[in-house]
N, C-alpha and C positions, 0 to 999 in steps of 0.2 A: 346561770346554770346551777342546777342544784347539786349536792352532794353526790348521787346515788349517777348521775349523770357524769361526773368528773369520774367517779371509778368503773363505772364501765368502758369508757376512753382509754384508762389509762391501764386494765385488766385486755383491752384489744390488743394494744400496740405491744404490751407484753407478750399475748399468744399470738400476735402477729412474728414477733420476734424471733419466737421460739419456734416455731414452723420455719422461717425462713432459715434460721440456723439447723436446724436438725436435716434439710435438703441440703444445705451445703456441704454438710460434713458426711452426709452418707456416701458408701463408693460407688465410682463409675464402673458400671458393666459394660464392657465396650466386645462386641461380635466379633469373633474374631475373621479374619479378612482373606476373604479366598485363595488370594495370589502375593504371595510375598515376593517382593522386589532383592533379587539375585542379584543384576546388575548393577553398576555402577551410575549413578547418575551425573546428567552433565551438567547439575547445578551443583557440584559437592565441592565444596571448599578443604576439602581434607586431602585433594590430589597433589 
């Protein structure tokens, strides 16, 4: 492999890197959910 080969590999993995970290660290927007649970449920451990 020649030079110019070696640093395009290693300029991906870096913007590969770096895309994958800047998704993870962005926040989740989560829809907020129609029916909110009033009741009690009967899996709760806190009874």
């Amino acid at each position: 492999m020649n030079a110019l080969t070696v640093l395009l590999c290693i300029w991906a993995m870096v913007a590969l890197c770096a895309v994958l970290f800047i998704r993870g660290a962005s926040p989740r927007v989560e829809r907020p959910r129609k029916a909110k649970q009033t009741g009690v449920s009967r899996y709760s451990i806190a009874e």
